[in-house]
N, C-alpha and C positions, 0 to 999 in steps of 0.2 A: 504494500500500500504506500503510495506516496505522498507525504507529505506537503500539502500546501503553502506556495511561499509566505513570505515575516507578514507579519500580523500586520493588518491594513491593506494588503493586497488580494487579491482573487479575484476569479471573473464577474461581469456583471451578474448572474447567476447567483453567485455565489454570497455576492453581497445584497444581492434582493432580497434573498431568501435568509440570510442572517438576521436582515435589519425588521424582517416581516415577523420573524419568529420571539425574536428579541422585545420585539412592542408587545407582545401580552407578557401580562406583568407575572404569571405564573409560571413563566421560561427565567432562571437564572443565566443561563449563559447557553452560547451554540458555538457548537464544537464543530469542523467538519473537514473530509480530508477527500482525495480522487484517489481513484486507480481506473484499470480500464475497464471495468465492469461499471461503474457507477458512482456518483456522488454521494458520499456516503455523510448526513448530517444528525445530530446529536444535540437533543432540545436536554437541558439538563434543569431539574424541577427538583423542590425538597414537600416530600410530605404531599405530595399532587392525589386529590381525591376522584372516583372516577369519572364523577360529571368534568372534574380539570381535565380529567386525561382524553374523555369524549370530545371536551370543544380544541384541545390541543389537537388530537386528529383531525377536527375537523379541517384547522387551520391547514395542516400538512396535504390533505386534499384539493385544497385550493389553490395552493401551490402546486403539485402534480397535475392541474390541469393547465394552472398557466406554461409552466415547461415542461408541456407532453411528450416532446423532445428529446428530452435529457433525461436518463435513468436515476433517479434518486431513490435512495435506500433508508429513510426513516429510521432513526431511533427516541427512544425517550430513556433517560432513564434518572427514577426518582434515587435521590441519594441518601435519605434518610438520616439529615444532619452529618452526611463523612462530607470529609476536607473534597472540596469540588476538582482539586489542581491532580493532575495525572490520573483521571481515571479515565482518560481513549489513549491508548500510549499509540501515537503517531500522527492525532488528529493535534489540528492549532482553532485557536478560536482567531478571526477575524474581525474586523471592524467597517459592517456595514459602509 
């Protein structure tokens, strides 16, 4: 899996979909990395109930239709108050 360049960069795409994910305030942070299978992004939430996690999906579908395109690989994952920092070892977070 390769690694996305320094933090601030990535393709339009890329920073859509950060900056889309990022506005709901039950997304702490978005992690995301390529390979050539697919875009692979990482909504990170603490304590997400599953009406959070319903409208969280739902967000994520509405983006897979805007970039019907581009294969994205969705993740969520609730961290349950652990330390947020290294848990996708090879993903970077970006800056919308």
């Amino acid at each position: 899996m390769s690694v996305l360049a320094l933090i601030g960069q990535g393709s339009y795409e890329e920073r859509f979909i950060v900056g889309f994910l990022s506005s709901d305030p039950r997304v702490e942070r978005v992690l995301v990395s390529r390979d050539e299978e697919a875009l692979h992004v990482w909504s990170i939430v603490n304590h997400a109930s599953q009406s959070d996690l319903r409208q969280l999906f739902e967000l994520e579908g509405e983006l897979l239709d805007r970039f019907s395109s581009v294969p994205i690989d969705f993740h969520v994952i609730d961290r349950r108050d652990a330390p947020s920092d290294n848990l996708i070892p090879g993903a970077r977070e970006i800056k919308a």
